[in-house]
N, C-alpha and C positions, 0 to 999 in steps of 0.2 A: 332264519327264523329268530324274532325276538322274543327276549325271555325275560320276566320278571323274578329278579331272586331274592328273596325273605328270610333274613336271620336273625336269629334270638338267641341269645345269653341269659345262662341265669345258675341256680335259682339267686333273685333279687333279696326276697328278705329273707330268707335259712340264714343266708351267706353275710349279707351289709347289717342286718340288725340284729345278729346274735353277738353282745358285747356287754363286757361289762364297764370297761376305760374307753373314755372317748376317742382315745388314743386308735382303739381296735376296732369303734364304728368309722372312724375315718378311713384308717387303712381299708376295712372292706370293699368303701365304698371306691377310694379309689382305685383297688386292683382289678376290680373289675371293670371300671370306664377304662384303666390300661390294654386288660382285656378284648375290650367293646373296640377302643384304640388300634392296637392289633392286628383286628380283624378288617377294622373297616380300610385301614392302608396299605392291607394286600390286596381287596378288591379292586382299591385303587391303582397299585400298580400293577396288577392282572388286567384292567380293562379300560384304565385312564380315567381324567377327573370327571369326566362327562357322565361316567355309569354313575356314580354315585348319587341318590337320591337324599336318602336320610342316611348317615350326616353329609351335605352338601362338600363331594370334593372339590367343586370346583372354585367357591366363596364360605366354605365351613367354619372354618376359626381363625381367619386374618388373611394377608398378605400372603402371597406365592399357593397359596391352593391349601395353606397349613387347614390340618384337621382341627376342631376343636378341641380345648384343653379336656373338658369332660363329653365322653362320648357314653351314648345313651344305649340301654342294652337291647335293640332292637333296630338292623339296618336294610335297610333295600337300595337294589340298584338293578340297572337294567343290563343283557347283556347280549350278544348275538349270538348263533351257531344252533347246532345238533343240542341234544340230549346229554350225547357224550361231553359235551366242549361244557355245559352246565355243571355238571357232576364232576368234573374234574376242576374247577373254578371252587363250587361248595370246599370242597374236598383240602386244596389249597388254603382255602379261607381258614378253614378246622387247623388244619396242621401249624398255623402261624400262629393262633390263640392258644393252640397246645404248646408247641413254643414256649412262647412267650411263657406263660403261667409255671412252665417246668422251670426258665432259666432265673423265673424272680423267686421258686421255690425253693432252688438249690444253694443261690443267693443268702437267702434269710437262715437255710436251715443251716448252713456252716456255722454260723455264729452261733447255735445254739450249741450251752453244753462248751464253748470255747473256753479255756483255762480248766476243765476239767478232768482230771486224768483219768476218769472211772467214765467218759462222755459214753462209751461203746455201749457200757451197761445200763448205763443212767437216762440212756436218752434211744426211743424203741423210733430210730429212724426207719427200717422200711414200712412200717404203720404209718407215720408220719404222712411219708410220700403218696399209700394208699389212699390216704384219707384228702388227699390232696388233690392226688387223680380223679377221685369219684366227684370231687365238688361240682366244677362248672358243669351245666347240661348245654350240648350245640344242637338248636334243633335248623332245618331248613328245608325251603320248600321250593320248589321253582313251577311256576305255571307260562306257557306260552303266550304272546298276544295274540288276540283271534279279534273276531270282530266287534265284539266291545272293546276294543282296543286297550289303551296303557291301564285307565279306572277299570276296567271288569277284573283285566288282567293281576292290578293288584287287589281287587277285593276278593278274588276266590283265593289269594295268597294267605293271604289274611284267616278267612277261613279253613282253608289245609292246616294250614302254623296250630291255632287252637285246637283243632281235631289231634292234630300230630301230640302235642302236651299232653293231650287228654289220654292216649293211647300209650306213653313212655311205658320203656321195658323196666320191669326191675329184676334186681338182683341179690342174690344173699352177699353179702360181703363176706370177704376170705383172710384178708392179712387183716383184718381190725376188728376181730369178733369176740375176744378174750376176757374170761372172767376178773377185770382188771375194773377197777369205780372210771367214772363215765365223766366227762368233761363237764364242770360248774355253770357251763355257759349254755351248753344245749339238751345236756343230758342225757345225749344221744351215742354218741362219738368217744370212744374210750380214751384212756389219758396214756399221753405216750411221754409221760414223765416215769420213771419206776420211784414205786414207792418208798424204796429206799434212800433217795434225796432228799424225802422229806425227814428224813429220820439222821440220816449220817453227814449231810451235807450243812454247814451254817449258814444259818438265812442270810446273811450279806450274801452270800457267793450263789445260793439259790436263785436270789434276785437277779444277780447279775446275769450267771451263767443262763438263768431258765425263764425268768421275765417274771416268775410266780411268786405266790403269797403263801406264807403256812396252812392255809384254808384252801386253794384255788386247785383242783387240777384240771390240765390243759390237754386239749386234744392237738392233732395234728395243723387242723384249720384257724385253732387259738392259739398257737405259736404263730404260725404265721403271721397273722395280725400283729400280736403283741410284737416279736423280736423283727419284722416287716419294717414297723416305725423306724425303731433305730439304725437299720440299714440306708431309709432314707434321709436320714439329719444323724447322725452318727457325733458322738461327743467330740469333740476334739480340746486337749490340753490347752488352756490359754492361761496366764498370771493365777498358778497354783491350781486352779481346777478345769474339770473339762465345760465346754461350751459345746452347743450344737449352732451348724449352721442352716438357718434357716429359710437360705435363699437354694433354690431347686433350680433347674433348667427354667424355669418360664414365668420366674418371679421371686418376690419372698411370699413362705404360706407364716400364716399363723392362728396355731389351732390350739385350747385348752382346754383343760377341767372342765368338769361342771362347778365344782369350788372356787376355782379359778376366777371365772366371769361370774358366781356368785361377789366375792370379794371384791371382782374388781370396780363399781362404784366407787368403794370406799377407797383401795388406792389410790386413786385417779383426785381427788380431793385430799388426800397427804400427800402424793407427790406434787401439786400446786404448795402446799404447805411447805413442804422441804427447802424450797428455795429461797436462800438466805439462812435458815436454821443449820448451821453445822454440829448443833448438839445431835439433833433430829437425824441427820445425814449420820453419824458415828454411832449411834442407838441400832440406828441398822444393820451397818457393819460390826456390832461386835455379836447381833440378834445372827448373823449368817455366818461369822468366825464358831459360835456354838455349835449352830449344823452340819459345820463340817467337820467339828473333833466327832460326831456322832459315830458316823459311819462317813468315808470316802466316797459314797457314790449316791448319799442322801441328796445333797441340790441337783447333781445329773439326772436321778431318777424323776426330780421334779422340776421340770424345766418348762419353759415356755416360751416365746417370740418374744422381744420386750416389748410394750406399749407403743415405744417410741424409738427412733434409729438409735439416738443419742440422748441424756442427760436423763433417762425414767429413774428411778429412786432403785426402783426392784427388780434391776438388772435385768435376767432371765430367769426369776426365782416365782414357781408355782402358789398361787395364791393361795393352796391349799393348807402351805405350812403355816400362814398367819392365823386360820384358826383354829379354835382348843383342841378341839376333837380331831380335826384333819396332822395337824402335828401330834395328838398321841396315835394316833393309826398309821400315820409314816412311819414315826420312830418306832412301833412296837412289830412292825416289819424287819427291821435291821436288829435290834436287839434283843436277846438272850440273858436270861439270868440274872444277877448281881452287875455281868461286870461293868455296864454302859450306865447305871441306877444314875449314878454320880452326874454326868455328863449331862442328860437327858433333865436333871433337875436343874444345870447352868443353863440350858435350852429355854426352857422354859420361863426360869427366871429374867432371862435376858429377852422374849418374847413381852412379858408384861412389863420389863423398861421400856421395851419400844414403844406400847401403846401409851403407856404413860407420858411419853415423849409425845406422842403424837396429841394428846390432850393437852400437852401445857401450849404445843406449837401451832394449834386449830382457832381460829377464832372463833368457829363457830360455836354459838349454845342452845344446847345441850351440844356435845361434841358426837364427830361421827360412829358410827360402829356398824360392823360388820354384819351385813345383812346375808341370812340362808336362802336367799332363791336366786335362783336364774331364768332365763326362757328359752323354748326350743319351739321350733319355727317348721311348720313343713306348709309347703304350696303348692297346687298345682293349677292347669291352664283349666279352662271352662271350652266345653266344646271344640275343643283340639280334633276330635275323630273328625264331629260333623265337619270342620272346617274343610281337615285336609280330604272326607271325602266330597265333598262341594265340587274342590279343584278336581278338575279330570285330567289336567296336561299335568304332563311330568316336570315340563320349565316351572309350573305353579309351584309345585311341590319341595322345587332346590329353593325358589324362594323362600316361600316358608322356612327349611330347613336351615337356612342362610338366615331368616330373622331370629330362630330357635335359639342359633348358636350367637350369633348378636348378642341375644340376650343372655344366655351364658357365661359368655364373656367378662360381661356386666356386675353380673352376681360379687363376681369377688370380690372388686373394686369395692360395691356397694355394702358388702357384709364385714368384709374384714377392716377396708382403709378406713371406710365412711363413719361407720357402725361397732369398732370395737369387737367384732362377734366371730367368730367361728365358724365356715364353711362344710358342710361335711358331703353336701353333694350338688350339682348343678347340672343337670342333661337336659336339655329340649326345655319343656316347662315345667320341670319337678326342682321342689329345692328342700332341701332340711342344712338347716342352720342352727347353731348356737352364740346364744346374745345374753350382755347383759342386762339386766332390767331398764336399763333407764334410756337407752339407746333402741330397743326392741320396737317395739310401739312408730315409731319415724323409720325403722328398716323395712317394716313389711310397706309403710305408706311408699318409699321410694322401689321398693321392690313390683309393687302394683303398679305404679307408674312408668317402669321401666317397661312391665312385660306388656302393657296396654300401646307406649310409645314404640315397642317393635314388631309386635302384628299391628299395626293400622295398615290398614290397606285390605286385608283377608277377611273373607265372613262366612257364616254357613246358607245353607239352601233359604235361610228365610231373613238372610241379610244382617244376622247378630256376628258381631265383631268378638276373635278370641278376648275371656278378662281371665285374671287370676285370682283366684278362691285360697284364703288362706285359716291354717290353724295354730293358732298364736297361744301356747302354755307358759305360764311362772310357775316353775316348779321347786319342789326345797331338795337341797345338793343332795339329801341323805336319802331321797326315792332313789331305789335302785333305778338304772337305766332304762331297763326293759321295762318299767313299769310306765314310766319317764313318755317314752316312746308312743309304745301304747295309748296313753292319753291323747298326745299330740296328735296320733292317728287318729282319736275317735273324734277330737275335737275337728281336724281336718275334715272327715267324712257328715260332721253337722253343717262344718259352712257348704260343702257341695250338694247336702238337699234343703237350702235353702231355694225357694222360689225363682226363678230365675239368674242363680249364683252371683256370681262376682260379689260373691261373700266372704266374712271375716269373723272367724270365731274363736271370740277372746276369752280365756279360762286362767283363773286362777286356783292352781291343785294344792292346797293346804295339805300338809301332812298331818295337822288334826283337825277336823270340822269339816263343817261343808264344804265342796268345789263350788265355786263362783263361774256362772256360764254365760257369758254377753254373746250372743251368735244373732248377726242378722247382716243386713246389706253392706258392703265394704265403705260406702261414703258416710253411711249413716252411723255405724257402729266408732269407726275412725271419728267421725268430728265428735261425736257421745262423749269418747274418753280424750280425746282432746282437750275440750272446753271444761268436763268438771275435774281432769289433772289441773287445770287451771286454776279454777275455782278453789280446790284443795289447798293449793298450794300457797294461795293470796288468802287461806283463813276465811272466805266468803261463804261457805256451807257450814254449819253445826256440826261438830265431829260426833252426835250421835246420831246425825239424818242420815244414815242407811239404817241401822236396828231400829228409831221410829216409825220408821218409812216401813218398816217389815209388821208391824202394829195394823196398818192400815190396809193389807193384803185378804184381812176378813170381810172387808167391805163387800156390800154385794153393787159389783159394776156392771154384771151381763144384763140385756135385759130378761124380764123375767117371761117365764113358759108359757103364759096366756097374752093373746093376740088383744084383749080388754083394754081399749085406749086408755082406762085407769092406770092399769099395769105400766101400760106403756108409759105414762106419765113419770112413774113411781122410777121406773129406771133411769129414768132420764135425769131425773132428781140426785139418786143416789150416784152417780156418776161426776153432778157438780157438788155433791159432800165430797165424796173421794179426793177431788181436784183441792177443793179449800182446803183440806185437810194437808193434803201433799204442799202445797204451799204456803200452808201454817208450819211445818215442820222446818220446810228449808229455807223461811226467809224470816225466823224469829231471831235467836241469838247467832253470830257468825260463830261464832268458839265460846270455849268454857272462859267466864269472867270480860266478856265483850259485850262492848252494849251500841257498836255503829250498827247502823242500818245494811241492808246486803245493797250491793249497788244496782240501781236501777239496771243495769246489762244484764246482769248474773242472774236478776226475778226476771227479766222477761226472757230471758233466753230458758231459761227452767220452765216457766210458763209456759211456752210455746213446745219444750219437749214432752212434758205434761200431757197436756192436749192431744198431740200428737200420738201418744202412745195410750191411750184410755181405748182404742179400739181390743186393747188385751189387759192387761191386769199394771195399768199404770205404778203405782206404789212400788211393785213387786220389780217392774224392768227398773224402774230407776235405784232401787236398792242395792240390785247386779251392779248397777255402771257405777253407783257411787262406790261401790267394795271396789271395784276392779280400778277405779281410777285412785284412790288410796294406795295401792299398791304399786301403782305407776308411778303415785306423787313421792314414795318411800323412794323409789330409786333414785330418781333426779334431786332430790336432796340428797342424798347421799352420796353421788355422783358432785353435790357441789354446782348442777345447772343454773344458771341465770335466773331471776326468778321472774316470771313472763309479769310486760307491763299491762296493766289495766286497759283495753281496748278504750271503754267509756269514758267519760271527764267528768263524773262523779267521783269526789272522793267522800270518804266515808265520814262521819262525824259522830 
């Protein structure tokens, strides 16, 4: 008999997005495709590459049958025998994920507490492991094939699986129930720090030994994460301090701050600077000789991938220290009392030589500075279910699965080498990434393009082709994470009830004032901020035409409640006021103290989105895209981009 078997990992977001360091949404995300990893490569060697469905053993993630790098937490595969030969298969499957997750746990928790000699007291290791134990949930389910063959087979899987979620046992918990304060991160999960570390232990060696903050405490599942990292890029000693290596089994990763790729425009525009300037270049070095009389394990703690293999200005040193607030919230982690007062003020001093440096060595004017926002990025595929239940053969399905990870594959190349940005998860067609602003906006367009060029071929019952639907946030460094997140989520969930998806919703979250909300069709919303970043940036719009344009939102453009061909007249009317009006705004003065004309491209292309968008509250969508595209035009200045040339042959006069 054939059997269809259906497994799930999770929980997904308890586990990957309770974090406060991106450091520990990474980790999440990857122990559990480790996990997912795991599992799916015992099936595979319990039944050969042929069973495997989702993730494709047989073309999954490259050459020789390799699985994919990110494996997705949900896998099927097909497999023969009894009942018994099922359940002893599941079973196997369990016991290698169990595995696995024990030996990366006992892994990470050694180092915690290492150098400590009070570690036995200080650190409530069998809680730890508890709370470790209890994390992952394996559910599974196996249904026979009968006469709706492979498709019936996996749809009633499908539905077991949800029924089974729905029904989980619970449990009181026993080793981690104690009147001890509750993990910073979930609130749930007790701290298996004891309190007295915080008390008798010196925050350098706190840091070290326990990965925590004087504010932070961590449960069993928030060490792991946190001291998880450094297990896998671990410092190592190089010309006086330690360095992390950033190259893993199956490539180099590189992953940062949110301050970090806030910052990094502006490095990326002083490190062009640097070369040549050896004032500039020694400004640096004496700005990171300060950091390290701080504290010894101040630039370790802040570490990152450099930019470049060779010759980056800023080594592997965290964007974070460059600004004000992020270097007093570093150093007030390492330091105590009086005795560092002294140091901390050479830090600092030598902080505003380097910008100083960086001003005399910029050509540009006004010179650059350090912008607080970054973006964070989540995508998912449009009609993936209908697709893959479309297909009824199981050969379709390894396809598919085999495109999935195609494009998987993809991701990284595209986010990290292409993009500057930070990866934090990639399975099938889910992605959350971290980017800098000025690079962001061209990721998701290449990232859309990629997942469209690896399902062509696939479609669902009424012939639509999988597209990818994204939620595209600039956010300021100092939103906490989970807030962070959260947005990125609601904005994702706006582009997917757009009408027909292959939607892009683009949001800019102010930490004062309104969010800024552009959500509509992926081509259209994309060339929107395309063309007026353009515009922006060549000075061709009025820098107050989005708050004027907010003037003209009182207009009345609907038409009006009586069916009175007067009426109707009347609407139609104020619909070409509204229009004049919007086109008196943005095609009077380009900028303050300009007196060219806008160039004939720029008024009819405005023109024409105008019009185009008067079926809704014209004025008011273009106000969205002009704010949103302001904030695109910040980064790639800042970033130092080329400045795009004038399509038309107008020039201005």
């Amino acid at each position: 008999m054939t059997w269809v078997l259906l497994i799930s990992l999770g929980p997904v977001q308890d586990f990957i997005l309770t974090a406060r360091k991106c450091q520990d949404l990474w980790y999440g995300s990857w122990l559990l495709s480790e996990l997912s990893g795991a599992t799916a490569a015992t099936l595979r060697r319990e039944l050969g590459d042929e069973a495997l469905v989702f993730p494709s053993g047989a073309v999954g993630g490259g050459g020789g049958g390799e699985l994919p790098r990110e494996v997705a937490n949900k896998i099927l595969a097909t497999l023969s025998g009894d009942a018994a030969r099922v359940r002893s298969v599941a079973l196997v499957a369990r016991e290698a994920m169990t595995t696995a997750l024990h030996a990366r746990r006992e892994e990470v928790f050694a180092t915690v507490g290492r150098g400590d000699p009070a570690r036995a007291e200080h650190f409530k290791l069998a809680a730890a492991r508890a709370q470790v134990d209890e994390l992952i949930e394996f559910y599974w389910v196996a249904v026979p094939v009968g006469t709706d063959g492979y498709a019936g087979a996996r749809d009633e899987a499908e539905r077991l699986l949800a029924a089974r979620k729905n029904t989980r046992a619970w449990t009181q918990p026993t080793a981690w129930a104690g009147p001890v304060p509750k993990s910073s991160l979930d609130g749930v999960r007790e701290s298996v720090v004891d309190e007295s570390v915080y008390r008798d232990v010196a925050p350098s060696d706190r840091l070290r030994w326990y990965g925590t903050d004087r504010a932070e405490r961590l449960s069993g599942l928030d060490l792991l994460k946190r001291k998880g990292f450094d297990t896998l890029f671990p410092p190592t000693p190089e010309k006086g301090r330690a360095h992390r290596d950033w190259s893993r089994g199956r490539g180099r990763w590189r992953f940062a701050s949110t301050q970090h790729l806030a910052s990094l425009p502006w490095m990326i525009q002083v490190d062009e600077a640097a070369k040549g300037q050896p004032g500039l270049v020694s400004a640096w070095g004496v700005f990171c000789d300060a950091l390290d009389a701080i504290a010894p394990g101040l630039l370790e703690r802040y570490s990152v991938a450099p930019q470049t293999e060779a010759g980056w200005l800023f080594d592997d040193v965290d964007g974070t220290l460059l600004q004000e607030n992020g270097l007093a919230d570093a150093v007030g982690e390492f330091a105590e009392g009086d005795a560092l007062s002294a140091k901390v003020k050479l830090a600092e001093k030598a902080r505003r030589a380097f910008f100083d440096a960086v001003r005399g060595a910029t050509p540009r004017s006004p010179p650059p500075e350090l912008q607080p926002y970054y973006a964070i990025l989540l995508a998912d595929g449009d009609r993936m279910g209908a697709v893959i239940d479309h297909a009824t053969e199981r050969s379709t399905h390894q396809a598919i699965s085999a495109a999935l990870a195609g494009f998987a594959q993809r991701v990284g190349a595209i986010v990290r080498d292409a993009h500057h940005g930070s990866l934090v998860y990639s399975g099938g067609d889910d992605v959350l990434a971290l980017l800098p602003i000025h690079t962001a906006l061209a990721c998701v367009a290449d990232l859309h393009e990629a997942f469209g060029a690896a399902l062509a071929g696939f479609e669902d019952a009424n012939g639509n082709p999988p597209t990818l639907s994204a939620g595209l946030v600039f956010a300021h460094q100092k939103t906490p994470l989970f807030e962070t997140l959260a947005t990125a989520r609601a904005a994702e969930r706006a582009a997917k009830a757009v009408e027909g998806k292959d939607a892009l919703a683009f949001w800019v979250d102010k930490r004062g004032g309104e969010r800024i909300e552009v959500t509509g069709r992926f081509a259209e919303v994309l060339d929107d901020l395309r063309e007026m970043t353009t515009f922006r940036r060549r000075g061709e719009i009025p820098g107050r035409a989005a708050h004027e344009l907010d003037g003209l939102t009182t207009l009345r453009i609907d038409p009006l409640p009586s069916a009175v061909e007067a009426d109707a007249r009347v609407g139609a009317a104020m619909h070409g006021v509204q229009l004049d009006e919007i086109l008196r705004v943005l095609t009077r003065r380009r900028s303050e103290g300009a007196t060219g004309k806008m160039p004939e491209g720029a008024r009819t292309w405005l023109r024409g989105r105008a019009l185009a968008l008067q079926g809704g509250n014209a004025a008011q969508a273009l106000s969205l895209r002009l704010r949103a595209a302001e904030a695109i035009a910040r980064g790639e200045d800042e970033a130092g981009l080329p400045l795009p040339q004038r399509a038309d042959a107008e020039v201005a006069r």
